[in-house]
C-alpha positions in Angstrom: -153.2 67.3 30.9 -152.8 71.1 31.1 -156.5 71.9 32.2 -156.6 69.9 35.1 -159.1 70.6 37.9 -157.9 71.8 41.0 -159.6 69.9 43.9 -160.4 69.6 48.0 -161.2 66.8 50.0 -163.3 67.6 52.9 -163.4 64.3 55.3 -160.7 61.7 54.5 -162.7 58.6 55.8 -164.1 55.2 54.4 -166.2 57.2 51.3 -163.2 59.3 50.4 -161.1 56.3 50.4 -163.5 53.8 49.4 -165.0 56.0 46.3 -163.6 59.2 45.5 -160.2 59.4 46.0 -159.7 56.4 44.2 -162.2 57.3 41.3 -160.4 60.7 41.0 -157.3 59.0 40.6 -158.6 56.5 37.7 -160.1 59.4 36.1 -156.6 61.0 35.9 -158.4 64.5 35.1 -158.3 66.2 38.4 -155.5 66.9 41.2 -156.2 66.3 44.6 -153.9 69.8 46.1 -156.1 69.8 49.6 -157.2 67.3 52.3 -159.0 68.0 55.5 -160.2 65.8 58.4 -160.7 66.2 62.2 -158.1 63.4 62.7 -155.0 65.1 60.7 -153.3 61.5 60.2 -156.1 60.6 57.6 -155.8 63.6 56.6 -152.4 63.4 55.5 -152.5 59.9 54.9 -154.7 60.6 52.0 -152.5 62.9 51.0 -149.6 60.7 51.1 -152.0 58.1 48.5 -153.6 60.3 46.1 -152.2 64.1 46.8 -150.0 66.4 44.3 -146.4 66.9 46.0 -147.4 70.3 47.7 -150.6 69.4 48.6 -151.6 70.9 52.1 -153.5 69.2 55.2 -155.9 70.9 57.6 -158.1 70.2 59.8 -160.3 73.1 59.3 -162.2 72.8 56.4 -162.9 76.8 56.4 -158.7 77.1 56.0 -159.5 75.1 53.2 -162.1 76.9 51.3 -159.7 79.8 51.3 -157.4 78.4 48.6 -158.1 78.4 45.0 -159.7 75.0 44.2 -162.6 74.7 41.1 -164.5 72.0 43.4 -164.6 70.5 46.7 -166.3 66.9 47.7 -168.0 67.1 50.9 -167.4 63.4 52.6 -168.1 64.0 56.3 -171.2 62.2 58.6 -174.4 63.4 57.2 -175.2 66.2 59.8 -172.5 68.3 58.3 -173.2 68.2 54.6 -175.1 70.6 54.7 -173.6 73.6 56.8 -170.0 72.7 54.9 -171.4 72.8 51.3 -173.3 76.3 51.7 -170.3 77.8 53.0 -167.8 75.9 50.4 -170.5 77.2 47.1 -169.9 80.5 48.8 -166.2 80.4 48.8 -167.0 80.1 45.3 -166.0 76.1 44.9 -168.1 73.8 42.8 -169.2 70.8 45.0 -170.1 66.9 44.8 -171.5 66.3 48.6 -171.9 62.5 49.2 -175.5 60.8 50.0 -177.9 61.8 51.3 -177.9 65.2 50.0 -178.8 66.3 54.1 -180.2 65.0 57.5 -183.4 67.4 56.4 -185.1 68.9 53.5 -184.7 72.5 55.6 -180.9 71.6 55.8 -181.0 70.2 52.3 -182.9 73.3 51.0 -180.2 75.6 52.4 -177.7 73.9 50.2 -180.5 74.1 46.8 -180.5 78.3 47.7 -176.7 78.6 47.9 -176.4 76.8 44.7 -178.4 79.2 42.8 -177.4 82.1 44.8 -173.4 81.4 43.8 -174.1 80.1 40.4 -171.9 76.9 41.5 -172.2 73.5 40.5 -173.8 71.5 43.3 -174.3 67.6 42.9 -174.9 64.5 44.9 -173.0 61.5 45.3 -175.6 58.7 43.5 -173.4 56.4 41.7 -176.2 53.9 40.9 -177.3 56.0 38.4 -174.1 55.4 36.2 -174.7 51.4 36.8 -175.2 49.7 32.9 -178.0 48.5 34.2 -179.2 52.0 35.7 -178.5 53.4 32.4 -180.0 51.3 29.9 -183.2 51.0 32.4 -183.6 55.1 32.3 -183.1 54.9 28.3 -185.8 52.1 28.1 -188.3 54.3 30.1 -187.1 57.5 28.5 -188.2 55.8 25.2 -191.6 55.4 26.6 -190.6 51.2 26.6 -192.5 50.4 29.7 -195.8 52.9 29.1 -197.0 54.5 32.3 -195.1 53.3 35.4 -197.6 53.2 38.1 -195.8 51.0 40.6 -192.4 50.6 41.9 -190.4 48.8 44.3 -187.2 50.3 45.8 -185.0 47.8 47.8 -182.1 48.3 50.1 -182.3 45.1 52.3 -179.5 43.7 53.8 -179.7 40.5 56.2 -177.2 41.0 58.7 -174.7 44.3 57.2 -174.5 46.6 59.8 -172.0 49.2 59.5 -170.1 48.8 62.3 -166.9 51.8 62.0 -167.0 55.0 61.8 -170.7 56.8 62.9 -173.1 55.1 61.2 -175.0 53.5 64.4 -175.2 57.2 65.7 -178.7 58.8 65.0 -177.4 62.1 65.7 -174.6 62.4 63.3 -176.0 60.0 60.4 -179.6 61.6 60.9 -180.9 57.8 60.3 -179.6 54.1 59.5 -180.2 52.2 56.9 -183.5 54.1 55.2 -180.8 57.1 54.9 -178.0 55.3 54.2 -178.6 52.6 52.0 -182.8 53.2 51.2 -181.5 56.8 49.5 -180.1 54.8 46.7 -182.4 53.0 46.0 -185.3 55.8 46.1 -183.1 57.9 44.1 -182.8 55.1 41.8 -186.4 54.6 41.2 -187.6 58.2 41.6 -185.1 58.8 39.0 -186.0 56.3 35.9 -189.7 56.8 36.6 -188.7 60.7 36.0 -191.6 61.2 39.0 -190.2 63.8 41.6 -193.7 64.7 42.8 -194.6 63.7 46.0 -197.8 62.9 47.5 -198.0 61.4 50.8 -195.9 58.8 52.7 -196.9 56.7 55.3 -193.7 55.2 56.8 -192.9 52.7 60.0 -189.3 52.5 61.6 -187.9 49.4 63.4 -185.8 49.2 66.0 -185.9 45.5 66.6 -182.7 43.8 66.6 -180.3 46.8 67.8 -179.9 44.6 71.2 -178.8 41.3 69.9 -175.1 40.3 71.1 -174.6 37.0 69.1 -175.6 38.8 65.9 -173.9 37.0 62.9 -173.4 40.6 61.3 -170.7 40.7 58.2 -168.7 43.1 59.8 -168.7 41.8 63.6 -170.8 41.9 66.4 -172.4 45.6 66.8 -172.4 47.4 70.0 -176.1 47.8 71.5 -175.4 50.2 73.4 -173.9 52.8 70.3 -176.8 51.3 67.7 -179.4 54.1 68.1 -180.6 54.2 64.8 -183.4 52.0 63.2 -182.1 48.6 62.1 -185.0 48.4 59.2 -187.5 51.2 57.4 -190.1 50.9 55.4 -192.3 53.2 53.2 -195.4 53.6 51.0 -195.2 56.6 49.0 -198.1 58.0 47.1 -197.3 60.2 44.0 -199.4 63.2 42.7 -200.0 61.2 39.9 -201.4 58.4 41.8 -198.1 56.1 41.3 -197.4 54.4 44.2 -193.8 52.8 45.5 -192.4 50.7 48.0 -189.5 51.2 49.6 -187.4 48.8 52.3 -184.1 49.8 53.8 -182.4 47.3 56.5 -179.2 46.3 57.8 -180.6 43.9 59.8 -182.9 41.5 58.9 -184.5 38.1 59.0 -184.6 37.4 55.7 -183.0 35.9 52.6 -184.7 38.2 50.1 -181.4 40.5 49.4 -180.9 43.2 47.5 -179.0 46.6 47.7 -179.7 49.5 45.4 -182.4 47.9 43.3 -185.4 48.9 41.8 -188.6 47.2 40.2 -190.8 49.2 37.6 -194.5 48.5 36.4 -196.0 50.3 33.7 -198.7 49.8 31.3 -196.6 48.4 28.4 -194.2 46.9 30.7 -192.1 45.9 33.8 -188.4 45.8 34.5 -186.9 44.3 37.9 -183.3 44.1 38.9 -183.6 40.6 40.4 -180.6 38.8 41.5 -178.3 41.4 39.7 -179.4 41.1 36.5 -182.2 43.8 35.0 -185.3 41.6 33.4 -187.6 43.4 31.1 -191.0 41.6 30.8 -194.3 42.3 29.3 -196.6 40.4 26.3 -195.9 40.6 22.6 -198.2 38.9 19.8 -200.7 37.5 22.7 -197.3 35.9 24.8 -195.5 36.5 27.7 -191.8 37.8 27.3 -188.9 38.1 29.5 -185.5 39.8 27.9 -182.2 40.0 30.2 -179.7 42.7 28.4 -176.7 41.7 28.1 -174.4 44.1 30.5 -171.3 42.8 30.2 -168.4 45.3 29.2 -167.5 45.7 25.6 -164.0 44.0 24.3 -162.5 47.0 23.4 -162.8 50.6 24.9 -162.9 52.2 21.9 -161.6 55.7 23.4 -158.6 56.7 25.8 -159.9 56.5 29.5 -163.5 54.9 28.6 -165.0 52.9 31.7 -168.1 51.7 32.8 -167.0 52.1 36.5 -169.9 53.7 37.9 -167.6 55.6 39.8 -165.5 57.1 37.4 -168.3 57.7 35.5 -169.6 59.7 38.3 -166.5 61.6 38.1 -166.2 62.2 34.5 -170.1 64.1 34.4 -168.9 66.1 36.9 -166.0 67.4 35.8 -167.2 68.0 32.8 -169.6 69.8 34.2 -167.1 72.0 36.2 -165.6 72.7 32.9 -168.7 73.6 31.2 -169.1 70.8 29.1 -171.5 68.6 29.9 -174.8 68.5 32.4 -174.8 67.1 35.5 -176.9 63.6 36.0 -178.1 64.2 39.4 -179.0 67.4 40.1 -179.8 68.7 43.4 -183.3 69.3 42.8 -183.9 65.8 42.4 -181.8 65.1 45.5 -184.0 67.5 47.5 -187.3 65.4 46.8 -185.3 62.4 48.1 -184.4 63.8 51.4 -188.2 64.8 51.4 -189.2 61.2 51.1 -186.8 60.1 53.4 -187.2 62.4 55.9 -191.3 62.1 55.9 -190.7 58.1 56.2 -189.1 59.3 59.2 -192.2 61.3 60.6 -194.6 59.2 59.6 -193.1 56.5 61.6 -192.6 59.2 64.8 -196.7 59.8 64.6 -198.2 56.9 63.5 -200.0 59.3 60.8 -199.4 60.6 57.2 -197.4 63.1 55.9 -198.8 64.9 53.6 -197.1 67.4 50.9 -197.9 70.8 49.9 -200.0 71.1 52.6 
């Protein structure tokens, strides 16, 4: 393909390799000519996997920005998405930054001014939106299917997950555990098919229970108590303007068997919709009786055009390139990122104070 996108990678770790790079590569539409990383053997490791011939390696991501790339990825610890995305929108570079969009809406609002002080493409890494289950739940509630949607639940809980690689138990780096690693989805998710991105007030309440335990039964290995400083479960109660209300639950660690990552559950006036158990369930009454319909979301038998997919992932990809090339508009936009790091973030405070926080105050 002649037109190909010239691209950066900017932190060559688990959700470079896990998501993009990979994603990039399925997509086939972009070349991956630059790859930065503090630790210049992932660096060139990645380059090695998914990197044109002469791609170069840094480990400066401002030597990076210099070169003539249409977009960048921002994939580095949450602390620096912020700082690295201004400065790569004003080296001119469109830019997907992973989740969350930053540790803070005043870091997160620094990234909303460069955007529309550059005229660059800024977006944020939400794949769940490009879910078929996602996607036909947001067309259902776009065709006014489930009425008013007054209450929702948004559900990140994981029994015993913890993230043990990398810095995800450090508060400093990450900003948070689980509420901002794993609870942004599912906000985002939620805030996103209700089409409600205004804010209230939150009352929120942070645990830090089970950060001590040795014999721990964790997926990924015993956890180190003394480098887990972030909350091992978060939960919120957010208030809307329009008096909808949702519930949100983030853990990694928990003792419970009610799982679910990424999920949301919608109630409206003509109907609900829950993502129970992986499937999406839309209920409600017809003709005086109760109803319960499961979509079927299984792939099609045929792709019926070159390089069709219902990878989330490479979806992801595909709206944002063609975005970069001016053909299409993005599906998470920053502004609706920003009220997410608003919610988070006020979870956060709420829990610090015991009170409220309160919007547009």
């Amino acid at each position: 393909m002649a037109n190909k996108l010239k691209a950066g990678i900017i932190g060559c770790g688990g959700i470079a390799n896990g998501k993009h790079m990979p994603s990039i590569k399925a997509l086939g539409e972009t070349e991956l000519v630059a790859f930065c990383d503090l630790i210049i053997e992932r660096a060139e490791k990645a380059k090695a996997q998914y990197g044109t011939e002469d791609a170069q390696v840094f480990t400066d991501y401002k030597e990076l920005l210099k070169l003539d790339l249409d977009c960048v990825y921002v994939c580095t610890p949450n602390r620096s998405h912020s700082y690295i995305t201004v400065d790569a929108l004003h080296a001119g570079k469109n830019v997907m930054c992973e989740k969350p969009m930053a540790i803070n809406p005043a870091e997160a609002q620094k990234m909303l001014d460069a955007a529309k002080e550059t005229g660059k493409i800024l977006t944020i890494g939400y794949q769940g939106r490009y879910r078929p289950d996602s996607q036909y739940l947001k067309k259902e509630c776009e065709a006014g299917e489930l009425g008013d949607i007054y209450y929702a639940r948004a559900n990140a809980i994981r029994r015993r997950a913890v993230p043990t690689w990398g810095v995800f138990l450090n508060e400093y780096e990450q900003g948070g555990g689980p509420l901002i690693d794993i609870g942004t989805h599912a906000l985002d998710l939620t805030l996103w098919t209700m089409n409600n991105y205004k804010p209230k007030y939150v009352v929120g309440t942070v645990y830090h229970k089970l950060n001590n335990d040795r014999e721990t039964g964790n997926a990924w290995g015993d956890w180190d108590p003394e480098k887990f400083t972030t909350e091992d479960s978060a939960f919120g109660f957010i208030v809307m303007e329009n008096g909808a209300t949702i519930d949100l639950s983030a853990s990694w660690a928990l003792n419970t068997l009610d799982v679910e990552e990424a999920r949301t559950m919608l109630c409206g006036t003509k109907a609900g919709a829950d993502m129970h158990n992986g499937e999406l369930h839309i209920n409600g009454v017809k003709h005086g009786k109760q109803y319960v319909t499961t979509p079927n979301m299984k792939k099609k038998g045929v792709d019926f055009y070159e390089g069709s997919s219902d990878d989330p992932k490479v979806m992801e990809q595909r709206v944002f390139v063609d975005a970069v090339r001016g053909e299409g508009e993005l599906t998470v936009k920053p502004e609706q990122a920003f009220v997410v790091t608003q919610i988070l973030d006020a979870i956060y405070q709420s829990a610090k104070t015991g009170k409220p926080v309160y919007f547009n105050d």
